[in-house]
N, C-alpha and C positions, 0 to 999 in steps of 0.2 A: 305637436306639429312636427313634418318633419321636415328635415335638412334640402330634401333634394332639387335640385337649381331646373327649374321647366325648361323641358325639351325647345329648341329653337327651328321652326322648317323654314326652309327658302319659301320663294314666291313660285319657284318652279315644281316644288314638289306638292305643295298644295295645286296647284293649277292639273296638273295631272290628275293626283286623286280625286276631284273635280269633273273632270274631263270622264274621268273613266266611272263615276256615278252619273253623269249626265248619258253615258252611253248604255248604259242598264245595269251595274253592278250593284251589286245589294253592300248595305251599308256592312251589317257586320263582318260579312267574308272581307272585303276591304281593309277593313279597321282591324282585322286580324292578320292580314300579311305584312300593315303595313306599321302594326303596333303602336296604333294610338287608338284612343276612344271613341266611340259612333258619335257623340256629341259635339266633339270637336269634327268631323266630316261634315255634321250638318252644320256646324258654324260657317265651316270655310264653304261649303255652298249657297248657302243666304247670301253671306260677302259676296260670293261671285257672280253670285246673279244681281243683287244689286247695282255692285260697280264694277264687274268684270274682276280682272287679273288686278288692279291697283288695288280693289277692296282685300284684297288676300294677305298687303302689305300694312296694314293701319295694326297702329297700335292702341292697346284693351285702354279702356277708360274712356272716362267723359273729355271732349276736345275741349281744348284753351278757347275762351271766345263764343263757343257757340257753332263755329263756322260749320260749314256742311261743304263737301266736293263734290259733284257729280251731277244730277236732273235734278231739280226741285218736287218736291211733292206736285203741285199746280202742274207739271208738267215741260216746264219751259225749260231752256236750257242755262246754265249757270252764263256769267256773263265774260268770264276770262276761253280767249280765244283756246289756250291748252285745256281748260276744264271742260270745255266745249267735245272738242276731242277726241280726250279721255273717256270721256262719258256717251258718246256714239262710236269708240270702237270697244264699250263694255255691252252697248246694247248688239252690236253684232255680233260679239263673242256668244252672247247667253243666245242671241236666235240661228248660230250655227249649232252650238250646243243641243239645243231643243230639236233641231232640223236633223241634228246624228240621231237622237232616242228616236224621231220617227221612220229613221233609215233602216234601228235598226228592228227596231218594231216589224216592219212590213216583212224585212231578208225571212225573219222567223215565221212571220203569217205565214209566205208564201211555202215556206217548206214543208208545212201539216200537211198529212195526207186527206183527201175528201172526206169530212168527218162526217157528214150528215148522208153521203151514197151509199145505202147496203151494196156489198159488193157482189160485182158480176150484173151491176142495173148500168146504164147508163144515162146522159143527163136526164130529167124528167122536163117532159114538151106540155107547154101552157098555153099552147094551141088549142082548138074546139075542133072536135071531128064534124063537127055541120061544116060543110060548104058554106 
């Protein structure tokens, strides 16, 4: 076994490398500048997509109790007004998140060139030469 005491990251640095896998960065280039493991990237993404920014905070192991924070499976919303929340400003973080990868999705569609136009054709007309 060895000695060495596990690396500690803020809520903030996880929320970033997050952020910028939600925006299209491939896991191991990431996990390479940022020297930690692709497994832990995909942990802290699960977390954030579950409960947003506060899931990035939770400590490993099985909770005391049992208790849960956040949406219930069934859907419904937990019943403490903060839990409340917490857990619909997790749900709009993951769907602006989701809402950047299709931002940034389309910036890059739109910059290919006509891939399907042999060049020097112009649009091709789906018109009928009958009158």
């Amino acid at each position: 076994m060895s000695n060495r005491t596990p690396r500690v990251f803020t809520t903030e640095f996880k929320e970033r490398a997050v952020l910028r896998l939600e925006a299209g960065e491939q896991f191991s280039a990431l996990a390479a500048e940022l020297g930690v493991r692709r497994k832990l990237l995909y942990d802290w993404r699960k977390s954030y997509r579950q409960l947003g920014a506060a899931g990035l905070n939770r400590k490993r192991g099985p909770k005391p109790g049992g208790q849960r924070s956040g949406p219930v499976p069934d859907g419904t919303m937990p019943a403490d007004p903060l839990a409340q929340a917490q857990a619909r400003v997790a749900e709009l973080e993951r769907l602006v998140g989701r809402q950047q990868v299709d931002l940034d999705f389309f910036r890059r569609a739109l910059r290919l060139p006509d891939a399907g136009l042999p060049s020097g054709t112009g649009p091709i007309s789906t018109r009928s030469s009958k009158p």
